[in-house]
C-alpha positions in Angstrom: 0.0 0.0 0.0 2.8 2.8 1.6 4.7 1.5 -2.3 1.7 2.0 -4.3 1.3 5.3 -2.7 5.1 6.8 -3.5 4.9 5.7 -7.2 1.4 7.8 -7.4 3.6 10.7 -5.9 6.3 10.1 -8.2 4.2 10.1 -11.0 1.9 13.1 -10.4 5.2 14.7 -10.0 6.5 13.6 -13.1 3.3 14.7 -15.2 3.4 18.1 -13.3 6.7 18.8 -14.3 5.8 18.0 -18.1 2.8 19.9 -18.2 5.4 23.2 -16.7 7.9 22.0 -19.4 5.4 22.7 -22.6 3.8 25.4 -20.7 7.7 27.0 -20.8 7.7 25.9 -24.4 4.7 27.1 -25.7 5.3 31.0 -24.0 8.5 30.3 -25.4 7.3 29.9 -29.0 4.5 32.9 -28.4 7.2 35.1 -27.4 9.2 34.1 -30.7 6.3 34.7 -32.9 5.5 37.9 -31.7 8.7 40.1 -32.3 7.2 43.0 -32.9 6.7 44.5 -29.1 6.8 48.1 -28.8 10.3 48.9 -28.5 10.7 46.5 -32.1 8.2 49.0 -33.7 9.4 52.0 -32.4 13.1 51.1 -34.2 11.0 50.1 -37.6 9.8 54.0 -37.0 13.1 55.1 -36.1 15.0 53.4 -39.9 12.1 55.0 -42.0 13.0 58.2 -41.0 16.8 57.2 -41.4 17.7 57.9 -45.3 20.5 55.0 -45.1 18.3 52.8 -44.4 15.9 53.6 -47.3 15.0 51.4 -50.7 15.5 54.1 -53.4 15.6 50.9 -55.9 11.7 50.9 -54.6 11.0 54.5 -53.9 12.0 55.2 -57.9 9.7 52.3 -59.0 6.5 54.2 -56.9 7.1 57.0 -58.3 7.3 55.4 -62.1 3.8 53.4 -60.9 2.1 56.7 -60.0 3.0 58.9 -63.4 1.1 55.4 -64.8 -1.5 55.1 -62.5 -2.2 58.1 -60.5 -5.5 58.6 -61.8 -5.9 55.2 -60.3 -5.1 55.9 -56.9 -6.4 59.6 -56.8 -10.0 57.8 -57.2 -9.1 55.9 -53.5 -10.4 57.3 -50.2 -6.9 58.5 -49.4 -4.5 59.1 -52.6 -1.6 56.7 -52.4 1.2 58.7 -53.9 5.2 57.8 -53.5 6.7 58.0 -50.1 10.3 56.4 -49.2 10.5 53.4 -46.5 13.2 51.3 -45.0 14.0 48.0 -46.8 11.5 45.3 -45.7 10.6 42.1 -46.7 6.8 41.3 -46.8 4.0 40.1 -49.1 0.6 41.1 -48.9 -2.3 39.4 -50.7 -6.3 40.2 -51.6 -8.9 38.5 -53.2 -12.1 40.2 -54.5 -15.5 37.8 -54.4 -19.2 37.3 -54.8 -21.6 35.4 -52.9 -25.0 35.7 -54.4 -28.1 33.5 -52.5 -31.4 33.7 -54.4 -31.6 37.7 -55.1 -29.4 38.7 -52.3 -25.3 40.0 -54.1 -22.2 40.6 -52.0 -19.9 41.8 -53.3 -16.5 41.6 -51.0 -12.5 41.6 -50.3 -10.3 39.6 -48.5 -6.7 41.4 -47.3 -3.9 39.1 -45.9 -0.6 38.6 -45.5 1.7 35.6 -46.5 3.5 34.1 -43.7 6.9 35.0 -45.7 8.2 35.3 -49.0 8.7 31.2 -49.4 5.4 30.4 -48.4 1.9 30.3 -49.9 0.0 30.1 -47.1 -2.1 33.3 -46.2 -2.8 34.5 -43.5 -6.4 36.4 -43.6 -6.9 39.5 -41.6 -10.0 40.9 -42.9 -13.4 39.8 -45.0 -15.2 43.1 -45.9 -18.7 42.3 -47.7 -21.1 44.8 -49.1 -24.7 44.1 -49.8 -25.2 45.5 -53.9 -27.7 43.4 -55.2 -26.1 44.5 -58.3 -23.4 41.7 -60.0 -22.4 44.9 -62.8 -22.0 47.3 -59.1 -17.8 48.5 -59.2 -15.2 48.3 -56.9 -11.9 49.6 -56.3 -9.3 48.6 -53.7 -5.6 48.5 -53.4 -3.8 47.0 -50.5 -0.5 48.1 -49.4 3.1 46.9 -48.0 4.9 50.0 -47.5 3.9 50.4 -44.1 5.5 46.8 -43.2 5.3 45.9 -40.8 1.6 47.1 -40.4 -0.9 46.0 -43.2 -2.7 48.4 -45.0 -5.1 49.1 -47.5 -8.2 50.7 -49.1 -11.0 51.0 -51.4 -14.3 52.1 -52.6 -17.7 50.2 -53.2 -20.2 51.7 -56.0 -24.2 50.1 -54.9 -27.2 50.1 -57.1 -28.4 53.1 -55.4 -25.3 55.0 -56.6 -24.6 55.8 -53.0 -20.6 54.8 -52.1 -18.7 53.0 -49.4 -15.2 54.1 -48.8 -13.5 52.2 -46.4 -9.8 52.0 -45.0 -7.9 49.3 -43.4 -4.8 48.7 -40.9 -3.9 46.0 -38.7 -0.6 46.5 -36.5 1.6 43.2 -36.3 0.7 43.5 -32.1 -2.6 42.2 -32.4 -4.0 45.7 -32.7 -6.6 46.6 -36.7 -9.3 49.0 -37.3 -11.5 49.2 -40.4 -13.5 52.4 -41.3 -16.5 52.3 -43.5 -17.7 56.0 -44.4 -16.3 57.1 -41.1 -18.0 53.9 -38.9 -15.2 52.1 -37.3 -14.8 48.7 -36.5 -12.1 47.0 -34.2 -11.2 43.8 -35.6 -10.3 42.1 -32.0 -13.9 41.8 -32.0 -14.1 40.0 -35.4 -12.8 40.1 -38.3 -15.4 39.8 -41.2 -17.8 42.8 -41.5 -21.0 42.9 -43.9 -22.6 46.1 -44.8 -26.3 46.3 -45.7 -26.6 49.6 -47.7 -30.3 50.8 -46.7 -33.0 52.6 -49.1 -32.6 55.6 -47.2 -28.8 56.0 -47.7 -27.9 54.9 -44.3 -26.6 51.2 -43.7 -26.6 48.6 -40.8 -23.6 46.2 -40.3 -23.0 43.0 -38.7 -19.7 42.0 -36.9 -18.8 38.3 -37.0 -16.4 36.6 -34.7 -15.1 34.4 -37.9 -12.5 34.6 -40.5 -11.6 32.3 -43.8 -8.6 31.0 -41.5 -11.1 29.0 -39.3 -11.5 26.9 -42.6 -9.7 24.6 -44.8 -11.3 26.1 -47.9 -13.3 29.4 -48.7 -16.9 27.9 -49.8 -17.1 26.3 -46.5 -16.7 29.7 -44.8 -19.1 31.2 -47.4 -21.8 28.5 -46.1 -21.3 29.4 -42.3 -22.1 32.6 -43.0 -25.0 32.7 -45.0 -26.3 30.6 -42.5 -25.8 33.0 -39.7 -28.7 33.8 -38.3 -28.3 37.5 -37.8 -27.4 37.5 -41.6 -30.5 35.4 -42.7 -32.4 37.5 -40.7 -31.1 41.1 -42.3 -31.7 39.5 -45.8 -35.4 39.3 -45.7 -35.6 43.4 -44.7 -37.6 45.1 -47.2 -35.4 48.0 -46.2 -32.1 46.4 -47.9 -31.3 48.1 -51.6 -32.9 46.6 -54.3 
């Protein structure tokens, strides 16, 4: 009995112990993955401002891109003209999409980022959709990596009622992003997709959904999930929506 009793001991010991050891490990890892504390933003800050440091290679090709396509980016919420950065190394990505049930169109955006410059996997940190109704409705976006390491980016959103939707985009690499859709802001710590239902009388209603295309191993299955949300189902069947 007193034998059986120590080798209990000595076990619950030894699974205690282990369950500390990957504890240690896993903060370990965490701490790894997120390098960019304060003081590692502040010195990104501090090299941008520091003309040695600067891609001129890169700054001379914005400036070529924007004689091309100024136009282009002059018709964007905020104009994205050339500015110089510190050499960085960072892909973003975007995907524009449509999700049409019955007579109800979105019309949407994903931004991400690749995990780095090997790697295809993406990394998804924001699913805008807009209600149009309208498959021929336009949109315009650009997403940006100059501010690495922040994400940024931007666009526009024409509905059938020929009202617009600008909207801007950031997420800081510390956990930290903010969308704004004609002025309303959304933090993105409290989810990361947000639908816009454009009303008949020029205002619009939103819906904020703890859920992102990550959660998924493909898109359509996300797409499913979230028509089937029953706030969304619900806001489809207004007769205030745009027709």
């Amino acid at each position: 009995m007193k034998y059986n009793i120590i080798v209990t001991i000595i076990m619950l010991s030894f699974i205690l112990s282990c369950q500390k050891q990957k504890v240690k490990e896993e903060k370990t890892i965490e701490l790894k993955e997120n390098k960019w504390n304060v003081e590692a933003l502040n010195e990104k800050a501090l090299q941008h401002l520091d003309s040695s440091k600067r891609d001129y290679e890169l700054f001379k090709q914005d400036i070529e891109n924007y004689e091309k396509f100024g136009d282009y980016y002059r018709s964007l919420p905020l104009n994205k003209s050339p500015f110089p950065v510190a050499v960085y190394d960072y892909a973003v990505a975007s995907f524009p999409f449509v999700i049409q049930r019955d007579s109800s169109i979105f019309k949407g955006i994903k931004i991400g980022e690749y995990k780095d410059l090997e790697s295809d996997r993406i990394t998804e940190k924001l699913t805008l959709l807009i209600l149009t109704n309208d498959l021929n409705s336009n949109e315009t976006y650009v997403v940006e990596s100059r501010n690495f390491p922040y994400l940024t980016a931007e666009g526009k959103f024409e509905v059938s009622n020929k009202f617009s939707y600008d909207w801007v985009f950031s997420a800081s690499p510390d956990g930290y992003s903010i969308l704004l859709v004609n002025m309303k802001l959304f933090d993105l710590r409290f989810g990361e997709t947000i639908i816009i239902y454009p009303q008949k009388d020029k205002t619009f209603l939103y819906d904020q959904i703890k859920d992102s295309p990550n959660n998924y191993n493909n898109f359509e299955d996300f797409k499913k999930v979230l028509l089937d949300n029953k706030r969304v189902k619900k806001q489809l069947l207004s007769e205030n929506n745009i027709k």
